[in-house]
VOPAGU-2260 file (C-alpha; in pm, 1 decimal, decimal comma):
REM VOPAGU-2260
SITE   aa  ch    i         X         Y         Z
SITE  UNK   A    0    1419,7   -1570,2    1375,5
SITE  UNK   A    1    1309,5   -1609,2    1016,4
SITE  UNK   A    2    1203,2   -1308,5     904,1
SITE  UNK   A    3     878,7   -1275,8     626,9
SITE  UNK   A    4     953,3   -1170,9     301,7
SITE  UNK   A    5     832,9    -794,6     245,2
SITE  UNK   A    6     851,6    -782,1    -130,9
SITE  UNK   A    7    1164,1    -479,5     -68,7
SITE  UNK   A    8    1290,1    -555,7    -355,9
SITE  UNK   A    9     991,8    -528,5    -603,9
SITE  UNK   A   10     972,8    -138,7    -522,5
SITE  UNK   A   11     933,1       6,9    -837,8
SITE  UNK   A   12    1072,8     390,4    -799,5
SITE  UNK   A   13    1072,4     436,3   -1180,4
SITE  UNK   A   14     702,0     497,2   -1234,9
SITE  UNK   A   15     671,0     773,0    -970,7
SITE  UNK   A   16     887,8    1055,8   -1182,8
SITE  UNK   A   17     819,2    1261,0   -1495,2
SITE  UNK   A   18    1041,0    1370,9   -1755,2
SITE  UNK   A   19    1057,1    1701,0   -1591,2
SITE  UNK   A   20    1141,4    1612,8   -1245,6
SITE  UNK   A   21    1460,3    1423,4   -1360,7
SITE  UNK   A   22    1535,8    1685,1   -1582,1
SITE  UNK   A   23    1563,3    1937,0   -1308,5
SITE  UNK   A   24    1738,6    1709,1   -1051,9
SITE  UNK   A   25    1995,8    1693,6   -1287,4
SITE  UNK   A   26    1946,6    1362,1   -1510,4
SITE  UNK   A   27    1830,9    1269,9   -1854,7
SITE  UNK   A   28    1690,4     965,0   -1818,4
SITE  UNK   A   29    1496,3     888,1   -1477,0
SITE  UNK   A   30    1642,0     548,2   -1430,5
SITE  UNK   A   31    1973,7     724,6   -1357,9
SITE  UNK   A   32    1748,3     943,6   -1129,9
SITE  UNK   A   33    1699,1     640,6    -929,9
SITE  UNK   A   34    2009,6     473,1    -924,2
SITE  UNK   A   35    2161,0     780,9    -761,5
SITE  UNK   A   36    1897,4     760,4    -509,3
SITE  UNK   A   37    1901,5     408,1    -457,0
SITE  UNK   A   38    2259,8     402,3    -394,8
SITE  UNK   A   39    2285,9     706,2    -160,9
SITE  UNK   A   40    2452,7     968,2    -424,5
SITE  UNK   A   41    2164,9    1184,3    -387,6
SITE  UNK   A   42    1899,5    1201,8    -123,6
SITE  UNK   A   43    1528,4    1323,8    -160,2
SITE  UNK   A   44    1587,5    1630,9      -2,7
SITE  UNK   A   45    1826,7    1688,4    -279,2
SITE  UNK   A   46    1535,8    1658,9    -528,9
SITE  UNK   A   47    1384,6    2057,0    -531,6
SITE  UNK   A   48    1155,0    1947,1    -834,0
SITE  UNK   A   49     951,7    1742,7    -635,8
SITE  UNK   A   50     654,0    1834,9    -366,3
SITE  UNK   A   51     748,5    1840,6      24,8
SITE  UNK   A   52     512,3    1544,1      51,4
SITE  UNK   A   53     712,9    1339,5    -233,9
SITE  UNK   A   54     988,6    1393,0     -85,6
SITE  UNK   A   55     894,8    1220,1     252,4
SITE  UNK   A   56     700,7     932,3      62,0
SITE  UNK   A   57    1016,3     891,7    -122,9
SITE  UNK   A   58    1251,2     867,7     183,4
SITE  UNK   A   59     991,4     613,3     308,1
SITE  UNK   A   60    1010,3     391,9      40,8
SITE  UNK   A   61    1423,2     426,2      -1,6
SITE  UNK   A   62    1406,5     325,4     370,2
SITE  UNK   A   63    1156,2      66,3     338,2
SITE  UNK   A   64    1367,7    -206,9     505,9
SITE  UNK   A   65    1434,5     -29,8     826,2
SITE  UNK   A   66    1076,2     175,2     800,9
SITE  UNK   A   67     867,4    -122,2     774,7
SITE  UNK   A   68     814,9    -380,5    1100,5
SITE  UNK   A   69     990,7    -660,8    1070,3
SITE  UNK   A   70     780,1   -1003,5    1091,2
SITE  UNK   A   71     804,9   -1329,0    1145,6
SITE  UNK   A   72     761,7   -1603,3     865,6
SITE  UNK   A   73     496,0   -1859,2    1030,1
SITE  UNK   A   74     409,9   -2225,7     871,8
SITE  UNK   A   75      68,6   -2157,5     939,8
SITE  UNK   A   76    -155,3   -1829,6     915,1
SITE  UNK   A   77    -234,8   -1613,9    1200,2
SITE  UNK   A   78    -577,5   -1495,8    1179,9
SITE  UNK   A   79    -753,6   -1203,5    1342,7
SITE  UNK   A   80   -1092,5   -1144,5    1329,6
SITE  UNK   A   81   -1174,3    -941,6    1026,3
SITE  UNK   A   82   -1184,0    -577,4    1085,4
SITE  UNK   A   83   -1309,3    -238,0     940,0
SITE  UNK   A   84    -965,7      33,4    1071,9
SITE  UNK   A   85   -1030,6     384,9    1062,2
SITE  UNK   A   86    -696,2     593,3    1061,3
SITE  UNK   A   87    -674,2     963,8    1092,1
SITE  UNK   A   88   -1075,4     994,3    1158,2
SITE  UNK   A   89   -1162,8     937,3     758,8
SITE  UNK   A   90   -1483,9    1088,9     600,2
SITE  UNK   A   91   -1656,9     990,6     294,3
SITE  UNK   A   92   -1400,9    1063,1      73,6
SITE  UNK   A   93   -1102,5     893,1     268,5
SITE  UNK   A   94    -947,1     596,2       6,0
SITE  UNK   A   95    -998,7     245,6     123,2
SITE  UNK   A   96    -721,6     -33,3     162,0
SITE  UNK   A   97    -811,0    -398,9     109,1
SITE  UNK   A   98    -588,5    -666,0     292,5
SITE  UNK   A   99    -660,7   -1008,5     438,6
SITE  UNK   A  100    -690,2   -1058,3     809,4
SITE  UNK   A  101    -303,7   -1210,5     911,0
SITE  UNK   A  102    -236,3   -1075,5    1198,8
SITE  UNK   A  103     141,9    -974,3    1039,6
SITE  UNK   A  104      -2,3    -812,6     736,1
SITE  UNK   A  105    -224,3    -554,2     983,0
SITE  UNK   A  106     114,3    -523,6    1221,1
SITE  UNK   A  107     316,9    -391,1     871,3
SITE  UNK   A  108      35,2    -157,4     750,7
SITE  UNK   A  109     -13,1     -20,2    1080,7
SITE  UNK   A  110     310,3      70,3    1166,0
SITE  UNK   A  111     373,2     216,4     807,9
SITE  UNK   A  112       2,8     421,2     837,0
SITE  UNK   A  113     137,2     557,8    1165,5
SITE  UNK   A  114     378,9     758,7     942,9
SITE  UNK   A  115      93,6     966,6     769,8
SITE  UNK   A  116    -191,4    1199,9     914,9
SITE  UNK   A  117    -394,1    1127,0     586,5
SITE  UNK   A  118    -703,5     941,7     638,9
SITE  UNK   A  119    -787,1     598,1     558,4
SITE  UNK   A  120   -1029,5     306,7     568,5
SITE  UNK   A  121    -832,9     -40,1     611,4
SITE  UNK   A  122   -1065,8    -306,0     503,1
SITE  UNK   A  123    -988,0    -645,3     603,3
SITE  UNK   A  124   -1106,6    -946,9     410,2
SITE  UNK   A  125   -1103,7   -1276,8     604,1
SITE  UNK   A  126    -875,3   -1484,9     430,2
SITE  UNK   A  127    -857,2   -1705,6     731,3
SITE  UNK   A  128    -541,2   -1543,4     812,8
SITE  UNK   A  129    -367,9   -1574,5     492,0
SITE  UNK   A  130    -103,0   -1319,3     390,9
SITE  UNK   A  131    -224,6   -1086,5      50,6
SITE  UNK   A  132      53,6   -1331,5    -137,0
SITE  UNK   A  133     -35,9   -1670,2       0,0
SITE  UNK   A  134    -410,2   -1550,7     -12,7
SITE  UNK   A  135    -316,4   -1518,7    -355,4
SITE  UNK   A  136    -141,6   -1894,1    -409,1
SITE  UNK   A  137    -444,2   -2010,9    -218,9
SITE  UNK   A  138    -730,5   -1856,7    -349,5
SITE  UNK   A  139    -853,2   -1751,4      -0,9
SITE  UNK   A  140    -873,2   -1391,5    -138,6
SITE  UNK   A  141   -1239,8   -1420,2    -315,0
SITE  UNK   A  142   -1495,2   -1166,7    -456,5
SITE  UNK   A  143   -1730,4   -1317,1    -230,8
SITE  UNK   A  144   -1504,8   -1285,1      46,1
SITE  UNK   A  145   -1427,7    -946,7     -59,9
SITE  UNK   A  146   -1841,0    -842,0     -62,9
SITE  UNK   A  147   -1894,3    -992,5     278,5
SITE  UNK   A  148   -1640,0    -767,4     457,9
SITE  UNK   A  149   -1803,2    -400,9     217,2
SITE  UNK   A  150   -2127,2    -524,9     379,4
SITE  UNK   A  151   -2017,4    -650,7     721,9
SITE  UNK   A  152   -1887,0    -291,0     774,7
SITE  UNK   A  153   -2119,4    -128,3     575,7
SITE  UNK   A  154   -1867,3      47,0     364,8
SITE  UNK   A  155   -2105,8      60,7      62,7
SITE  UNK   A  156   -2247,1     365,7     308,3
SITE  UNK   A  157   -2005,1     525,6     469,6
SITE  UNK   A  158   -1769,0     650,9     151,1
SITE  UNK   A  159   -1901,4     861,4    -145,8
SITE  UNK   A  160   -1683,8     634,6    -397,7
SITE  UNK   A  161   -1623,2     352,0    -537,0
SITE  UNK   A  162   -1257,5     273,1    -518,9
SITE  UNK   A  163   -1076,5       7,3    -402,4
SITE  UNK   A  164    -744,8     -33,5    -329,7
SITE  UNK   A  165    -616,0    -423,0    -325,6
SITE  UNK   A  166    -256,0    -529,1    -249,3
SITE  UNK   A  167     -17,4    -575,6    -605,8
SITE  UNK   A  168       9,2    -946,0    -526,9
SITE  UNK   A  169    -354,3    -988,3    -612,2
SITE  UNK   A  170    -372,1    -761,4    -894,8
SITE  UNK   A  171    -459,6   -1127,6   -1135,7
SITE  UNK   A  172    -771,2   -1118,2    -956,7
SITE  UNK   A  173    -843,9    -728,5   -1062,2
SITE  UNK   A  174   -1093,9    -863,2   -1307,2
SITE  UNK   A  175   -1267,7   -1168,5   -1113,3
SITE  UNK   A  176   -1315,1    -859,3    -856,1
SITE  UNK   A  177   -1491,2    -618,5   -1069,4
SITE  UNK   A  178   -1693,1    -834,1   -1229,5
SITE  UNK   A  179   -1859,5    -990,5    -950,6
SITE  UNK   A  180   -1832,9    -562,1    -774,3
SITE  UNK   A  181   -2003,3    -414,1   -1047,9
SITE  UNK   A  182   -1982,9      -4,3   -1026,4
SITE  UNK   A  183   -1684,6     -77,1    -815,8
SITE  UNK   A  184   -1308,1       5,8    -953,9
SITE  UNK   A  185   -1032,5    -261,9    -849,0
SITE  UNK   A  186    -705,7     -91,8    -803,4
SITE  UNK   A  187    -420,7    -311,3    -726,7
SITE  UNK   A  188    -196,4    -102,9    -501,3
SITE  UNK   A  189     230,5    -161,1    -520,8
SITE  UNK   A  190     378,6    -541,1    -437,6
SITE  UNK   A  191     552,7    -391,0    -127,3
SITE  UNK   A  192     381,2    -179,8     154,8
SITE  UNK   A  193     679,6      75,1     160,1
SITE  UNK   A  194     574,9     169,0    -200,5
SITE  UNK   A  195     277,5     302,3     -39,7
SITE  UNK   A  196     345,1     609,6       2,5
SITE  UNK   A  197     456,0     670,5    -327,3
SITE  UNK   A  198     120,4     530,5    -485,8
SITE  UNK   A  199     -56,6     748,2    -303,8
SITE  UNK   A  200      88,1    1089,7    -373,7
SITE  UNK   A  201     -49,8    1394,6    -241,2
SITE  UNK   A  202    -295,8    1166,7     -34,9
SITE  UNK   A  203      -4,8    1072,8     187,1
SITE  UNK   A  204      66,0    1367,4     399,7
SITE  UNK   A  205     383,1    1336,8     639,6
SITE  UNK   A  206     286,0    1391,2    1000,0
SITE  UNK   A  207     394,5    1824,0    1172,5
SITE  UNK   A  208     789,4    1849,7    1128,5
């Protein structure tokens, strides 16, 4: 079985440590922080300058290949019908995820959300089935689109903010998005799901144990 490409390799573990943190696990420069890590010389447990929480979100993201569901790469899309998810029983103040409506893309966020008790909205946009990357390549990804599914759900209502967070792929379309959302922030979110955790810091809390 062809698998789908998961974007492992555009996890960006750079960005996520200070000057401080890599000074205390023992490095000058962070990017040798990361290379250790990346190649198995040093683990995140290892790492006693960084929060219990990034820790986990780190070992998530160093483990992203085995972590994340595997999927299969289709010809055509595989649409579900769009959805409003609610994980971990959000409130108002839970962060909201924007994806399209392929039935892959919800199997991968699922099973990585299942690794948190944080809450969450997971806002799908129909993209008649489209993967966030070939939503991209297609266009099928639009700020219409985008407003149909807030007021399907009637998100506008439910949350006391104005954030959204879009998959990395579509981050060219941050401004076309805002624009036609005004009062809205556009935040494009990491390339690869596993990075998740990461981007979301102290708003990814690991599950008991």
């Amino acid at each position: 079985m062809l698998l789908a490409n998961l974007y492992v390799d555009k996890i960006d573990l750079d960005r996520y440590f200070s000057p401080a943190e890599c000074r205390v696990a023992g490095f000058g420069d962070c990017r040798e922080l990361t290379a250790a890590l990346k190649a198995g010389r040093l683990r995140p447990e290892d790492c006693s300058g960084l929060s219990p929480t990034k820790r986990y979100a780190l070992s998530l993201a160093l483990r992203a290949q085995e972590v994340l569901p595997p999927v299969q790469s289709l010809e055509f899309p595989r649409p579900l019908p769009p959805e409003l998810y609610e994980i971990n029983a959000p409130d108002a103040g839970a962060p909201v995820l924007v994806t399209g409506n392929s039935e892959f893309t919800l199997a991968v966020l699922t099973g990585l959300l299942a690794l948190t008790v944080s809450p969450f909205f997971l806002l799908q946009v129909d993209c008649r089935g489209d993967t966030a990357d070939m939503a991209m390549i297609y266009r099928s990804f639009t700020p219409q689109r985008l407003d149909q599914a807030l007021e399907t759900h009637g998100l506008k209502d439910r949350i006391s903010h104005r954030r959204l967070i879009i998959p990395g792929v579509l981050a060219p379309l941050k401004e076309e998005l805002a624009g036609y959302l005004p009062g809205w922030e556009i935040v494009p979110g990491p390339i690869c799901a596993g990075e998740l955790p990461l981007f979301m810091g102290e708003n990814w809390q690991p599950p008991p144990g």
